[in-house]
Backbone atoms as SQL, in Angstrom:
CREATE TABLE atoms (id INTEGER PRIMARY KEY, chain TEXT, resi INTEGER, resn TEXT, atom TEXT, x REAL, y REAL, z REAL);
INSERT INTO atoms VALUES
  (1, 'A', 1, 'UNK', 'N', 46.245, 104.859, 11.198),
  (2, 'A', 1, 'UNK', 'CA', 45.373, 103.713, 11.184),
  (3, 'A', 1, 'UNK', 'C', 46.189, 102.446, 11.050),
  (4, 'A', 2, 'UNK', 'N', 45.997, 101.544, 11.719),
  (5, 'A', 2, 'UNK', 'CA', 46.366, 100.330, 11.378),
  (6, 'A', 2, 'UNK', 'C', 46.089, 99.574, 9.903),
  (7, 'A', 3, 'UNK', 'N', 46.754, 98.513, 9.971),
  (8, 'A', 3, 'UNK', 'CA', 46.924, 97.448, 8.758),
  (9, 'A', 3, 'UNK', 'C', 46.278, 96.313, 9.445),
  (10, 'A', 4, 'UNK', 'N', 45.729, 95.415, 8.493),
  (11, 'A', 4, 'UNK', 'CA', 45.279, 94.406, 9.005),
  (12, 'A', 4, 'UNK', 'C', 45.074, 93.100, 7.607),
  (13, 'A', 5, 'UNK', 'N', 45.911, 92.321, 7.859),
  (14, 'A', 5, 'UNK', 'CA', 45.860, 91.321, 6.877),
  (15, 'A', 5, 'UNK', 'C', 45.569, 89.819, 6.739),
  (16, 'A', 6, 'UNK', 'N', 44.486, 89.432, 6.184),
  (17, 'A', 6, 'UNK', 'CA', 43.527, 88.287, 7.027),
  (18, 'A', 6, 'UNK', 'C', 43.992, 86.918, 5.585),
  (19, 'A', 7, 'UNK', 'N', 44.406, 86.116, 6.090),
  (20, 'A', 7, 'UNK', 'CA', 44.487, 84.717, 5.261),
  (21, 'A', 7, 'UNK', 'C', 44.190, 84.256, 5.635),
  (22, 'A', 8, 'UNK', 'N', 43.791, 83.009, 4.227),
  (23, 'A', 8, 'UNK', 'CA', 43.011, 81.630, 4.062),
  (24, 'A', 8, 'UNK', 'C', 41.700, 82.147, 4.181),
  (25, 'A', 9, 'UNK', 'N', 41.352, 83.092, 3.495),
  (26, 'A', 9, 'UNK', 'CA', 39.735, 83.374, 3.597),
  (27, 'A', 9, 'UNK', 'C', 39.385, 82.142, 2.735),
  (28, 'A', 10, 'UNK', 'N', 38.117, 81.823, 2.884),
  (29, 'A', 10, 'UNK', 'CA', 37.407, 80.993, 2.104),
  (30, 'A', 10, 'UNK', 'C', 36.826, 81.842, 0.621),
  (31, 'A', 11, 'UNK', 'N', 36.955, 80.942, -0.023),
  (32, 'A', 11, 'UNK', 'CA', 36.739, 81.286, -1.953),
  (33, 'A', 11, 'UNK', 'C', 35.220, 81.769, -1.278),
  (34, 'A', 12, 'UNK', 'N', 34.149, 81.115, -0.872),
  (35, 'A', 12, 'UNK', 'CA', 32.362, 81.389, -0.982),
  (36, 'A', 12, 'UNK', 'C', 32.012, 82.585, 0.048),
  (37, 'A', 13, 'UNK', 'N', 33.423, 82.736, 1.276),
  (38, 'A', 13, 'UNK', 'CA', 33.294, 84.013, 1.719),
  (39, 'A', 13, 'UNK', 'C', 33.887, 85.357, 1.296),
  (40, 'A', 14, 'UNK', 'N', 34.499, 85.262, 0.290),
  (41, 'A', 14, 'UNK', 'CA', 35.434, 86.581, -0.159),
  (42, 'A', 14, 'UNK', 'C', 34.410, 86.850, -0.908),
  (43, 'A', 15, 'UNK', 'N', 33.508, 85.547, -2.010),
  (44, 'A', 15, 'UNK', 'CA', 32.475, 86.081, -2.780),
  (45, 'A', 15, 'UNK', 'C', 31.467, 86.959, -1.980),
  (46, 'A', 16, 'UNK', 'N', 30.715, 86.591, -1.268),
  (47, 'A', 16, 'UNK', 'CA', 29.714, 86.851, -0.308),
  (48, 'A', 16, 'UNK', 'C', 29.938, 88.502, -0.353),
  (49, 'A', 17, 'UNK', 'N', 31.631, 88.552, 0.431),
  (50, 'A', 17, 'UNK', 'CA', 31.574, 90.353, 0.363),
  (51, 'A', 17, 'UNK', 'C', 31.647, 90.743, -0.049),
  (52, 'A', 18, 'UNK', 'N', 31.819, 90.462, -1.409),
  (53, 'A', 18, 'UNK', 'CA', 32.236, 90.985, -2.836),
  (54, 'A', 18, 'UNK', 'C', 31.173, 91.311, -3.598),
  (55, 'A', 19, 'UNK', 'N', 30.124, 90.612, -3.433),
  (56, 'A', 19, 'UNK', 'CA', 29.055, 91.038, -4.058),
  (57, 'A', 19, 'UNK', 'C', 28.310, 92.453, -2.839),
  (58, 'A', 20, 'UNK', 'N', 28.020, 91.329, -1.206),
  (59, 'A', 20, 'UNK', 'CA', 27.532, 92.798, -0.444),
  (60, 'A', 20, 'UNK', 'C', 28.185, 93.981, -0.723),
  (61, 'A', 21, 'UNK', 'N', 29.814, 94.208, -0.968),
  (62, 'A', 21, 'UNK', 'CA', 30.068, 95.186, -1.375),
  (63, 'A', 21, 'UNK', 'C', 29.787, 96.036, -2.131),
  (64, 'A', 22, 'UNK', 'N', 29.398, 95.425, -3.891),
  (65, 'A', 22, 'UNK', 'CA', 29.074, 95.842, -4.755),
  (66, 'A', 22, 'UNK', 'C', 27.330, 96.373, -5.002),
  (67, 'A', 23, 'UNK', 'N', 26.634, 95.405, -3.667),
  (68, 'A', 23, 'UNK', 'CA', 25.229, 96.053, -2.961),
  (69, 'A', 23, 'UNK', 'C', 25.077, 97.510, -2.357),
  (70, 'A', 24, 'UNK', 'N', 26.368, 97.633, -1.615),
  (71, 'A', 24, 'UNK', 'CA', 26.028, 98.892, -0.987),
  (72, 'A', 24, 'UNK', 'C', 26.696, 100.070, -1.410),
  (73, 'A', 25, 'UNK', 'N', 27.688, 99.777, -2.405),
  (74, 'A', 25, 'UNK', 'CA', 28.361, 100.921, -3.265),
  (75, 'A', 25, 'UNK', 'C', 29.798, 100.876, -2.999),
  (76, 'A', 26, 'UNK', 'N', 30.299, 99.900, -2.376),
  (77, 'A', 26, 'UNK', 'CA', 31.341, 99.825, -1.437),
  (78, 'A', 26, 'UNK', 'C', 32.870, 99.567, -1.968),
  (79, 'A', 27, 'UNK', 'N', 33.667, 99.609, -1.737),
  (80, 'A', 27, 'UNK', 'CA', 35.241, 98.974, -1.823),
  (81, 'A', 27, 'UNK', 'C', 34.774, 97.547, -0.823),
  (82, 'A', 28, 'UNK', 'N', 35.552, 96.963, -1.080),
  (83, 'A', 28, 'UNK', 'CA', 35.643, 95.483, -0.712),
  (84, 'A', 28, 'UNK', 'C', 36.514, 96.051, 1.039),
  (85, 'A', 29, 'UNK', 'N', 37.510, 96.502, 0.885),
  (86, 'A', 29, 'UNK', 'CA', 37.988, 96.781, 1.998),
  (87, 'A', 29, 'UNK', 'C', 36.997, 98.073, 2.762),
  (88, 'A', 30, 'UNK', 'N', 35.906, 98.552, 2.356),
  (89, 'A', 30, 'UNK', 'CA', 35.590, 99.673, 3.211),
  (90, 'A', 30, 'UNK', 'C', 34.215, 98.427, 3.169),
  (91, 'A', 31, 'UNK', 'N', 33.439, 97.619, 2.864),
  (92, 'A', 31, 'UNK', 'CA', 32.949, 96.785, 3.198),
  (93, 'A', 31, 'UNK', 'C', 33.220, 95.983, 4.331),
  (94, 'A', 32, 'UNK', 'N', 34.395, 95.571, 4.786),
  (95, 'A', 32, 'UNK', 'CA', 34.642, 94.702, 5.496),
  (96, 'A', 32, 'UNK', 'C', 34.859, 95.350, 6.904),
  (97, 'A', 33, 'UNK', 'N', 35.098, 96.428, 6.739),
  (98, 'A', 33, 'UNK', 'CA', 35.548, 97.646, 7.783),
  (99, 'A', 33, 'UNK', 'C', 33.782, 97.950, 8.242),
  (100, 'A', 34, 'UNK', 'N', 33.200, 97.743, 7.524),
  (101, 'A', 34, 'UNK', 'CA', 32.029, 98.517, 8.045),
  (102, 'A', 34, 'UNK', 'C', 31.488, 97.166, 8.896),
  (103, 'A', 35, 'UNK', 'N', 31.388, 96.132, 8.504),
  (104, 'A', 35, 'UNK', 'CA', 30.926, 94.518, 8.997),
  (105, 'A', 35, 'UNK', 'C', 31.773, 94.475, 10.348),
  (106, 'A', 36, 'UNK', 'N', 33.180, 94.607, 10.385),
  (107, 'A', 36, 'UNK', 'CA', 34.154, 95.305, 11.692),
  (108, 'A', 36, 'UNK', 'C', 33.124, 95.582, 12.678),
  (109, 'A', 37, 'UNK', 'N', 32.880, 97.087, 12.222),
  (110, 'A', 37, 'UNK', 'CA', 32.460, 97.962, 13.207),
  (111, 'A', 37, 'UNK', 'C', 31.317, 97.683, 13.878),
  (112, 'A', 38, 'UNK', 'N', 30.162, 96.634, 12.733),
  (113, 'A', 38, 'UNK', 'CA', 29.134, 96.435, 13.543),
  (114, 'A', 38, 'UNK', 'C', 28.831, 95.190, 13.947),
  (115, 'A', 39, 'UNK', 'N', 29.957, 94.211, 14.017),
  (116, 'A', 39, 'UNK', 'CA', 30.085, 93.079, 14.653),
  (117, 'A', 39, 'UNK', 'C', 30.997, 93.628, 16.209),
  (118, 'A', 40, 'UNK', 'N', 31.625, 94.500, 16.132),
  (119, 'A', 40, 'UNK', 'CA', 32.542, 95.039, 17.494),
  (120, 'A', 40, 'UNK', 'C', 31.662, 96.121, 18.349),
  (121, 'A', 41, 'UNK', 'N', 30.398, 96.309, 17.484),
  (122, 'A', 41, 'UNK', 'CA', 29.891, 97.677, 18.608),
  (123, 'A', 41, 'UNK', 'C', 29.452, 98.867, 17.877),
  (124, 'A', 42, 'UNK', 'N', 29.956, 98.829, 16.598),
  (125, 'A', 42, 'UNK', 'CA', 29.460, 99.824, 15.645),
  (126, 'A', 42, 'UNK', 'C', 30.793, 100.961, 16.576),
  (127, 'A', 43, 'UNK', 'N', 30.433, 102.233, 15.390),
  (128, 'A', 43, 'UNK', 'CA', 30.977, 103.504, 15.516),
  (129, 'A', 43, 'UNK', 'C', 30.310, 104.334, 17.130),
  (130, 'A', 44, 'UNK', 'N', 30.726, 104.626, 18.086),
  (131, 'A', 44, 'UNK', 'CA', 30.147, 105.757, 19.069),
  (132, 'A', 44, 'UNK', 'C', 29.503, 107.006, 18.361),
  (133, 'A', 45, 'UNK', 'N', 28.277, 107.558, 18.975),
  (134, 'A', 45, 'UNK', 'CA', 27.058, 108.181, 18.032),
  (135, 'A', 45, 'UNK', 'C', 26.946, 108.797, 19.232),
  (136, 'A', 46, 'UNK', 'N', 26.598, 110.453, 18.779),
  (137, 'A', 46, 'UNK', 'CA', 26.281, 111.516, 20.072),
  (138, 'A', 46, 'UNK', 'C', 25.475, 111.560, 19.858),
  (139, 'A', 47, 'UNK', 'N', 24.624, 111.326, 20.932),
  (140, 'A', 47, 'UNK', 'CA', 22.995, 111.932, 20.697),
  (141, 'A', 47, 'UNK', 'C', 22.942, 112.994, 19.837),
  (142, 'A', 48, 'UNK', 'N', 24.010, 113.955, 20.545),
  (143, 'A', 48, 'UNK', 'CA', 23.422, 115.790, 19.798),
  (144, 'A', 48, 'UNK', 'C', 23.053, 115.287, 18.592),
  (145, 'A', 49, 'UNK', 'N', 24.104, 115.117, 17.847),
  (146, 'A', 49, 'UNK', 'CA', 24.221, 114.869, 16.741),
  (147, 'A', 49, 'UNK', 'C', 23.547, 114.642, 15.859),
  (148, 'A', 50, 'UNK', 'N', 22.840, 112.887, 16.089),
  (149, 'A', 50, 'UNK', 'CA', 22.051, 112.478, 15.790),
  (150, 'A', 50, 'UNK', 'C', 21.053, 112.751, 16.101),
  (151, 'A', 51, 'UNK', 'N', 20.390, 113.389, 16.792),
  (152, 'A', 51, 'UNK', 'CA', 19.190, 114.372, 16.983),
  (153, 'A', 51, 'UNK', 'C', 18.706, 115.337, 15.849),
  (154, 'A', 52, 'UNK', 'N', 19.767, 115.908, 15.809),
  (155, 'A', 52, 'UNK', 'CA', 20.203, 117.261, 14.823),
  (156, 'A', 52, 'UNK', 'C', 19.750, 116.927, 13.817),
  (157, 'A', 53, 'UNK', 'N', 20.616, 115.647, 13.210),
  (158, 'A', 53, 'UNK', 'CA', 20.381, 115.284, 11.743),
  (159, 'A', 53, 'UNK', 'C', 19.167, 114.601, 11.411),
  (160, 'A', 54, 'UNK', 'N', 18.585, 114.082, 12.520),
  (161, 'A', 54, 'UNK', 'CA', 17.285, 113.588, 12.668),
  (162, 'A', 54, 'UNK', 'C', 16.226, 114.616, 12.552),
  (163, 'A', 55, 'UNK', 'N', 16.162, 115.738, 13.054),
  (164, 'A', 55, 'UNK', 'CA', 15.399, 116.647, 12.851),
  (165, 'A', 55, 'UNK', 'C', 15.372, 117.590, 11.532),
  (166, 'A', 56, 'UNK', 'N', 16.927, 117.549, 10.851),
  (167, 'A', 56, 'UNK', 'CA', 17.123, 117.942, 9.559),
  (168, 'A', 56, 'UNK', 'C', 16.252, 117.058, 8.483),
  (169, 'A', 57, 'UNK', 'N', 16.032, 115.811, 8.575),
  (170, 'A', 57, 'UNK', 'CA', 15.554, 114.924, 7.926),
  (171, 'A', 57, 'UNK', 'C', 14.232, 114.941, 7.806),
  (172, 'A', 58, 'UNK', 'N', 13.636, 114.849, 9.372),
  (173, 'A', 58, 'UNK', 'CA', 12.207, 115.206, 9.411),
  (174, 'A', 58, 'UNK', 'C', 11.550, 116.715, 8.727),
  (175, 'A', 59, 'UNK', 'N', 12.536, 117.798, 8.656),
  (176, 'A', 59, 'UNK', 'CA', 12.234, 119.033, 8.061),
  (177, 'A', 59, 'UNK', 'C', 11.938, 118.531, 6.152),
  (178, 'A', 60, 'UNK', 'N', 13.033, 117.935, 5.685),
  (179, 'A', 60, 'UNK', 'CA', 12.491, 117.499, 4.224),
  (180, 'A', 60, 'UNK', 'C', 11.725, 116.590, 3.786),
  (181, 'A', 61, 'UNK', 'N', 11.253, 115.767, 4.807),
  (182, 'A', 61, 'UNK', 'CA', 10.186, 114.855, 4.767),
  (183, 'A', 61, 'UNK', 'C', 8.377, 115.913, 4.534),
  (184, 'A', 62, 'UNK', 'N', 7.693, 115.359, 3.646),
  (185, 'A', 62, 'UNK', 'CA', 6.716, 116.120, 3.197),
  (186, 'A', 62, 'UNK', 'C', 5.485, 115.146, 4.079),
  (187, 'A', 63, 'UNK', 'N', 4.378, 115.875, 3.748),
  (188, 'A', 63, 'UNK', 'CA', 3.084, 115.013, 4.324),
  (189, 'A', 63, 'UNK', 'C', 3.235, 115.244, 5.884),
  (190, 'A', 64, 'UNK', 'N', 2.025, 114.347, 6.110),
  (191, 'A', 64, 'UNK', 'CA', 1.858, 114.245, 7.673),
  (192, 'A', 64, 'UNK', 'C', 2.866, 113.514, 8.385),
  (193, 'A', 65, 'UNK', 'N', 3.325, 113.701, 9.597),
  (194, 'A', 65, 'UNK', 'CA', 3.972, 113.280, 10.848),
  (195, 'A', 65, 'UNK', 'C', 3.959, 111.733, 10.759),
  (196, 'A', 66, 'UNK', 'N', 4.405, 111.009, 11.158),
  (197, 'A', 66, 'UNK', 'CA', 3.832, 109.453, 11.694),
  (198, 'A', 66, 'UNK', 'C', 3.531, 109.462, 13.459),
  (199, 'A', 67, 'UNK', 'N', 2.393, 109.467, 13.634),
  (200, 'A', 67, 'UNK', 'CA', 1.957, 109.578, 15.136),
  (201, 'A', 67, 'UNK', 'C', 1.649, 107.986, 15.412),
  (202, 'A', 68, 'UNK', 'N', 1.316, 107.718, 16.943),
  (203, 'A', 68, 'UNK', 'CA', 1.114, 106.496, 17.075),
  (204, 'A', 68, 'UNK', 'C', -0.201, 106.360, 16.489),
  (205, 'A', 69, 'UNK', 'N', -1.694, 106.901, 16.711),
  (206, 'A', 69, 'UNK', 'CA', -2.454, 106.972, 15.772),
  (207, 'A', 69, 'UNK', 'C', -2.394, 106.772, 14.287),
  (208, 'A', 70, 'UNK', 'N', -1.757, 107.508, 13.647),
  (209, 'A', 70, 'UNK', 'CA', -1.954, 107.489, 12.122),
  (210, 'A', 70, 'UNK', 'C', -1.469, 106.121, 12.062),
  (211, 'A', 71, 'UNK', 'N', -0.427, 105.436, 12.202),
  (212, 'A', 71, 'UNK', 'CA', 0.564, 104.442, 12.365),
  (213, 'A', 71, 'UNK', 'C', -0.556, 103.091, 12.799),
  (214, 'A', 72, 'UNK', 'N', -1.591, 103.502, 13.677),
  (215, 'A', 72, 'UNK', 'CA', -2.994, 102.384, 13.914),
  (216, 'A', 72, 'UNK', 'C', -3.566, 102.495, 12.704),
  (217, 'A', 73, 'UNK', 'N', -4.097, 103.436, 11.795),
  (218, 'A', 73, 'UNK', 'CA', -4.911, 103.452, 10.955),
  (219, 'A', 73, 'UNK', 'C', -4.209, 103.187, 10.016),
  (220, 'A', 74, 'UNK', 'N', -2.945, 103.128, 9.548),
  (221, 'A', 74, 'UNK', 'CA', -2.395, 102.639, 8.517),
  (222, 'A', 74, 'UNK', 'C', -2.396, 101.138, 8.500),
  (223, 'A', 75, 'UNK', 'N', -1.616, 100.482, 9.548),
  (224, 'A', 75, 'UNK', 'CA', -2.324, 99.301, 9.968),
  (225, 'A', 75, 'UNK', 'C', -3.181, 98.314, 9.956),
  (226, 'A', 76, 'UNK', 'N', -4.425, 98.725, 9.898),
  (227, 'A', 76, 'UNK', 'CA', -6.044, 98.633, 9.803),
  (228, 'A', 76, 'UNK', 'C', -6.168, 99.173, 8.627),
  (229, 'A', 77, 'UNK', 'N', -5.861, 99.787, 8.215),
  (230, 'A', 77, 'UNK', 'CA', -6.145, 100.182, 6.493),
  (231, 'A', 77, 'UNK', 'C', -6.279, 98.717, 5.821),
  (232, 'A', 78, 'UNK', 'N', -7.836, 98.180, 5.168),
  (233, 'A', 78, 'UNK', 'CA', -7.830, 97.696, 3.876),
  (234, 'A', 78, 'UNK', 'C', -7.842, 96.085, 4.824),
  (235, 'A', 79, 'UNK', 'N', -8.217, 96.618, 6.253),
  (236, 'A', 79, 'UNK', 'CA', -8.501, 95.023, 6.926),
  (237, 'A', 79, 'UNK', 'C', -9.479, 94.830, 7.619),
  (238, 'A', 80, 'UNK', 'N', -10.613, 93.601, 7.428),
  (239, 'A', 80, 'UNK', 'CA', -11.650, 93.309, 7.919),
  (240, 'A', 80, 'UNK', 'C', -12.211, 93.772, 9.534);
């Protein structure tokens, strides 16, 4: 992997990631790496993949489906 070493950051932007960092559970440097990736294009994602794990997800999800229906009546729920 490469090195990459950025000066003259600004004092109100080092804060900024420093706290988002500390938002998402992050290292300051695996913060900035992730802001990288999705200012350049993000990470490449295989469908399979993400299919897969998508359907793993939907298996531990409880209750009903979200259909385009239910998704109208939720909607309209509790409106004139």
């Amino acid at each position: 992997m490469a090195t990459l070493t950025i000066k003259n950051i600004p004092d109100e932007v080092y804060q900024r990631f420093k706290h988002q960092a500390a938002r998402h559970r992050r290292s300051l440097n695996q913060e900035i790496i992730s802001c990288l990736e999705q200012f350049s294009g993000g990470v490449p994602v295989d469908p399979g993949t993400f299919l897969a794990r998508a359907r793993e997800i939907r298996k531990l999800v409880k209750g009903p489906h979200l259909t385009e229906r239910r998704l109208k009546q939720l909607k309209s729920a509790g409106r004139p």
